[in-house]
Residue frames as qw, qx, qy, qz and C-alpha x, y, z in Angstrom:
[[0.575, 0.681, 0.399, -0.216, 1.51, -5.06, 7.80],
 [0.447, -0.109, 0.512, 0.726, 2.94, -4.96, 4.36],
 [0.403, 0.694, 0.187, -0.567, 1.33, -1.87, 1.86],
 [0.515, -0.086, 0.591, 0.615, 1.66, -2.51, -1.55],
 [0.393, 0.734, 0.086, -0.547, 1.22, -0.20, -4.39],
 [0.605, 0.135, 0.654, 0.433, 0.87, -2.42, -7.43],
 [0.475, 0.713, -0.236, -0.459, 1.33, -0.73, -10.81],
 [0.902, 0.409, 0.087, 0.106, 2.46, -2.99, -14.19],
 [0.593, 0.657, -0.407, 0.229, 5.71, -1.75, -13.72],
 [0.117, 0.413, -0.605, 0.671, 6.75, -1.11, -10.10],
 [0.511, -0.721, -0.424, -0.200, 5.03, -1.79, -6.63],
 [0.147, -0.613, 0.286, -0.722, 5.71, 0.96, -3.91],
 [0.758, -0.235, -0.557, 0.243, 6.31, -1.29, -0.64],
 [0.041, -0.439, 0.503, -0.743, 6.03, -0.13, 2.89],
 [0.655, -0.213, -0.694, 0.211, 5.73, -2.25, 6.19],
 [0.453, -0.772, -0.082, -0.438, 4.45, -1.35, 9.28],
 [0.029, 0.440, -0.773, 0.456, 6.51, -1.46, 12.72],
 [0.277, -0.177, -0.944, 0.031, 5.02, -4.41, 14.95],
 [0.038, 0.432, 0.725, -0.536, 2.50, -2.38, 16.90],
 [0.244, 0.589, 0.698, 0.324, 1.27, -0.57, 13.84],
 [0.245, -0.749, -0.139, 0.600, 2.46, 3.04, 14.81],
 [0.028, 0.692, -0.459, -0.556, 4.78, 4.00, 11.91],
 [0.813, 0.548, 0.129, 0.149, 5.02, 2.96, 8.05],
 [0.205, -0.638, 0.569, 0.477, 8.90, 2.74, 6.51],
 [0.445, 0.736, -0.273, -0.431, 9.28, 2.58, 2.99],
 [0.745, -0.243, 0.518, 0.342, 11.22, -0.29, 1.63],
 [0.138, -0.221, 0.615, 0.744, 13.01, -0.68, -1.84],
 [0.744, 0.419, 0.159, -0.496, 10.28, -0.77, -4.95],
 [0.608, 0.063, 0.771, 0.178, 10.10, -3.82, -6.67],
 [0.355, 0.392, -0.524, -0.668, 10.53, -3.92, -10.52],
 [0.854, 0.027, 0.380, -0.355, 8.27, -6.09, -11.70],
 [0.111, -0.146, 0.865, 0.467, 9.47, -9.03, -14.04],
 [0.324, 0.013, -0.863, -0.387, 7.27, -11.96, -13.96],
 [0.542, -0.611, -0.025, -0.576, 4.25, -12.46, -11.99],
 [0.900, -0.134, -0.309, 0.277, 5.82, -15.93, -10.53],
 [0.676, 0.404, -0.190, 0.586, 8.64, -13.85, -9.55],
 [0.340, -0.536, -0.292, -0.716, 6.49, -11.21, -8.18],
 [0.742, -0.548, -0.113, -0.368, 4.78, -13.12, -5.66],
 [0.866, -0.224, -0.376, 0.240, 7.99, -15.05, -4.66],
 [0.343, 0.168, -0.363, 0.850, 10.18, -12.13, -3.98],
 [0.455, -0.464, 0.122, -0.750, 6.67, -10.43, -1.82],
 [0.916, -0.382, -0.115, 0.042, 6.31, -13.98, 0.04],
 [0.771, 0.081, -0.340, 0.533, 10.19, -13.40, 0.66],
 [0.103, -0.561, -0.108, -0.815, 9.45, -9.81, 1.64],
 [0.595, -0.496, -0.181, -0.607, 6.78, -10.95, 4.16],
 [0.914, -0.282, -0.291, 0.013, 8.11, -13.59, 5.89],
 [0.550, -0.022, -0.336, 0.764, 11.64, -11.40, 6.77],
 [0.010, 0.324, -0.354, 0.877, 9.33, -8.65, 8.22],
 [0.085, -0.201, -0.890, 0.401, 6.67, -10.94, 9.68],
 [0.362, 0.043, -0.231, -0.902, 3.94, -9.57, 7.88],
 [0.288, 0.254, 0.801, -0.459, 0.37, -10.67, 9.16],
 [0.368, 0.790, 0.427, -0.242, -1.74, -8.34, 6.79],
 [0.458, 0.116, 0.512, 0.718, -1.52, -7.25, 3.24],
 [0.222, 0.760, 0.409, -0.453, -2.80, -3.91, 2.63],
 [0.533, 0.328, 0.594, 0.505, -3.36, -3.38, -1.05],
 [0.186, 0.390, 0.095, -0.897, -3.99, 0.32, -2.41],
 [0.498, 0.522, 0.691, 0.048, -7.25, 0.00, -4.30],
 [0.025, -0.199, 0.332, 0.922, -7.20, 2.39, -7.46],
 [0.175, 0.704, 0.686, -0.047, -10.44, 4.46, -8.09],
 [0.153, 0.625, 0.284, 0.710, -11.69, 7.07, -10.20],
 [0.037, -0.097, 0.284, -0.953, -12.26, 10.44, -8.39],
 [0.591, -0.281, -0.148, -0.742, -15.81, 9.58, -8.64],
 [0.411, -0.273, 0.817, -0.298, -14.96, 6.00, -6.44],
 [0.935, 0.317, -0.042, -0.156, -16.03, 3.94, -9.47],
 [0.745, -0.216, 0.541, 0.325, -13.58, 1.06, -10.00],
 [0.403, 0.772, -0.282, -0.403, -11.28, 1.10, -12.93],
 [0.878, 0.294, -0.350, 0.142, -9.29, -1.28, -15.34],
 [0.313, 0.593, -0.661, 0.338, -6.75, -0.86, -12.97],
 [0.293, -0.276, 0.702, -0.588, -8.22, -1.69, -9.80],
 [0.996, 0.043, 0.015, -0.071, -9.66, -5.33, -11.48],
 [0.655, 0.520, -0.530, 0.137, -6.11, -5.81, -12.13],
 [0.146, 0.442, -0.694, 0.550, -4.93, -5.08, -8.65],
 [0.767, -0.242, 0.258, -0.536, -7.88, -7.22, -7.08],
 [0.917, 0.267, -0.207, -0.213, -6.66, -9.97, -9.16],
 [0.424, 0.580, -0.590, 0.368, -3.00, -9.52, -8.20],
 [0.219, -0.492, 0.571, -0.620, -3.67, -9.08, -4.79],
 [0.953, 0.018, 0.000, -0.302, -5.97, -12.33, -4.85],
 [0.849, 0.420, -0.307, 0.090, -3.08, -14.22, -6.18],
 [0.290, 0.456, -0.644, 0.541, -0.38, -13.06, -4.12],
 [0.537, -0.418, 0.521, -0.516, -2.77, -13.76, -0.89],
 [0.970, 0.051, -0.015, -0.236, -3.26, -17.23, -2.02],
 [0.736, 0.435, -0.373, 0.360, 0.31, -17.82, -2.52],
 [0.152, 0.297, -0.676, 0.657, 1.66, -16.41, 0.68],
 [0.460, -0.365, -0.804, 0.091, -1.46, -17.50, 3.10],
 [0.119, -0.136, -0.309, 0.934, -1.98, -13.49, 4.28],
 [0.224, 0.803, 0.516, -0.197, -5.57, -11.74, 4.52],
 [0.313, 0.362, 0.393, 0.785, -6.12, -8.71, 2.25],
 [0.067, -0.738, -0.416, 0.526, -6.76, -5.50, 3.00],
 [0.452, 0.403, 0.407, 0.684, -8.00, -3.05, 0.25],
 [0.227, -0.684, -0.182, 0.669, -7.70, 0.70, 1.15],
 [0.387, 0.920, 0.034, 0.056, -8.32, 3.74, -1.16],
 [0.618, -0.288, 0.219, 0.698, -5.39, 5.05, -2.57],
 [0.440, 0.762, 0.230, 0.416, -6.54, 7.96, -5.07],
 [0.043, -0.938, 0.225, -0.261, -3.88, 10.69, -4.65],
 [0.711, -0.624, 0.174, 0.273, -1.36, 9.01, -2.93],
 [0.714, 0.283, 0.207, 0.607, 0.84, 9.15, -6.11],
 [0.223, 0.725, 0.131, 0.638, 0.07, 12.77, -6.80],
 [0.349, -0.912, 0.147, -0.159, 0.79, 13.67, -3.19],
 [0.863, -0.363, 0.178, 0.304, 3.79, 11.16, -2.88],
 [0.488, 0.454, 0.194, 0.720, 5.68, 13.35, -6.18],
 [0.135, 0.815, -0.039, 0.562, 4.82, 16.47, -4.33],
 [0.808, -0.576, 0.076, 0.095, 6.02, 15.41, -1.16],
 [0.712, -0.194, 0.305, 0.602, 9.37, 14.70, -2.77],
 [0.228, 0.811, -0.050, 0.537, 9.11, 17.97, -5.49],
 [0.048, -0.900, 0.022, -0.433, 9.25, 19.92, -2.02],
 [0.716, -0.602, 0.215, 0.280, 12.16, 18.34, -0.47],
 [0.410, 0.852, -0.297, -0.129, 14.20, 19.00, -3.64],
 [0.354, -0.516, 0.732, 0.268, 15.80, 16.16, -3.63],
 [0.420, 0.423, -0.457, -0.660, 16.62, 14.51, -6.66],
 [0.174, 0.170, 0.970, -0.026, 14.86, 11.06, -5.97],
 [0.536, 0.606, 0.326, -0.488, 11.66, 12.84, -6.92],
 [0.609, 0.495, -0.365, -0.500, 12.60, 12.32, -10.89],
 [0.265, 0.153, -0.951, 0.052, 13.05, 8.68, -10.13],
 [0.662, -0.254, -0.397, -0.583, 9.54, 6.89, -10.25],
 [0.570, -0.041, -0.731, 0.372, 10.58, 4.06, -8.03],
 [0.023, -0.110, 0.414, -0.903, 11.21, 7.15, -5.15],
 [0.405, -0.090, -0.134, -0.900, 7.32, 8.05, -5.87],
 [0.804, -0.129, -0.551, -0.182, 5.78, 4.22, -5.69],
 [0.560, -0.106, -0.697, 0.436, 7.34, 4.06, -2.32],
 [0.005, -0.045, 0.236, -0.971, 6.52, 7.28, -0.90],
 [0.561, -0.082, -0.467, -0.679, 2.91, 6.40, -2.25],
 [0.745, -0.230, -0.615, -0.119, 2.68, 3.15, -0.35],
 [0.298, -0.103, -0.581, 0.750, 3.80, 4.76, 2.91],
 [0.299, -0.184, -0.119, -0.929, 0.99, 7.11, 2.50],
 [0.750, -0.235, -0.398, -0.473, -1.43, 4.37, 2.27],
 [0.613, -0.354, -0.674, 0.211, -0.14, 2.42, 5.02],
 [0.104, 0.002, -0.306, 0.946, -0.19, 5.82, 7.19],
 [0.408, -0.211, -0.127, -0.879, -3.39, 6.77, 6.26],
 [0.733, 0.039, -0.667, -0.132, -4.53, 3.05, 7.08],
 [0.497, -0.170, -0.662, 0.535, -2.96, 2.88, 10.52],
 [0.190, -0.123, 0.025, -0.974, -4.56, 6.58, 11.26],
 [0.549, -0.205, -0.483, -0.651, -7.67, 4.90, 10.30],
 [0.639, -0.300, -0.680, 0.197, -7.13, 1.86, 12.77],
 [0.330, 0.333, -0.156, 0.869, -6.41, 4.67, 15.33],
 [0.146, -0.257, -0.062, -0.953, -9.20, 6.51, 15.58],
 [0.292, 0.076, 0.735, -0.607, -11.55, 6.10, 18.18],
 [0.115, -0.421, -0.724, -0.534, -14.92, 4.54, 16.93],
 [0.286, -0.534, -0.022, -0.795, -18.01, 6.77, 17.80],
 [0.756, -0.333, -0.524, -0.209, -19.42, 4.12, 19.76],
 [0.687, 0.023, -0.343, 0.640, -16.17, 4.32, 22.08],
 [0.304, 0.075, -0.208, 0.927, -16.11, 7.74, 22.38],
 [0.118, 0.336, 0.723, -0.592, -19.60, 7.95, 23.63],
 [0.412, 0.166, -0.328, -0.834, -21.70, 8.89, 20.81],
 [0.689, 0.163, 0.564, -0.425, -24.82, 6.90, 20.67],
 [0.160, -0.215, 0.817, 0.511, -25.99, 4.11, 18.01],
 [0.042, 0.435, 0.827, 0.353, -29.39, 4.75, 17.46]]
């Protein structure tokens, strides 16, 4: 699974391991052009064998959609059509603001370097994501459905 945290400059890229245990970070992409865009993430996908695109959806604290998160429906539309991958869209409020204090409190000095933060961000989301897949459903774990 590839995560992608799209912003208008940067997207924060991290890729699951093949059995969907662990999330690693890759490089963030500067964005140019959107053409560009989608070919270097179809080039992306296809050297880590990426099945599933999990997009971070951006919502207000109140889980109303915002201008951003039509943008990144649109992107993420575009780039699945172009590389031939389902979409998965996955909250993502806070992952920046925990992915900058994550890296404040390692003091190192990749935290003043945005890039650092957009990656750290999309590891979140594919963590939280794979957590999700994880978890026993109630049904499973004997809890009744009606």
């Amino acid at each position: 699974m590839l995560a992608l945290d799209v912003g208008k400059k940067r997207i924060g890229l991290a890729v699951s391991d093949p059995l969907g245990i662990t999330a690693q970070g890759l490089q963030t992409l500067e964005r140019t052009r959107v053409r560009e865009d989608l070919a270097k993430l179809k080039d992306l996908a296809t050297h880590w064998n990426v099945s599933t695109l999990l997009v971070g959806r951006p919502l207000h604290m109140s889980g109303a959609e915002s201008r951003q998160s039509e943008y990144t429906r649109d992107f993420a539309e575009r780039l699945s059509e172009h590389i031939g991958l389902p979409i998965v869209f996955w909250d993502e409020r806070l992952t920046s603001v925990e992915a900058a204090r994550i890296l404040q409190e390692t003091g190192k000095a990749a935290a003043t370097r945005k890039g650092a933060v957009d990656r750290v961000a999309a590891m979140l989301l594919l963590e939280s994501y794979l957590e999700h897949c994880q978890q026993p459903r109630e049904a499973d774990a004997g809890g009744s459905l009606g």
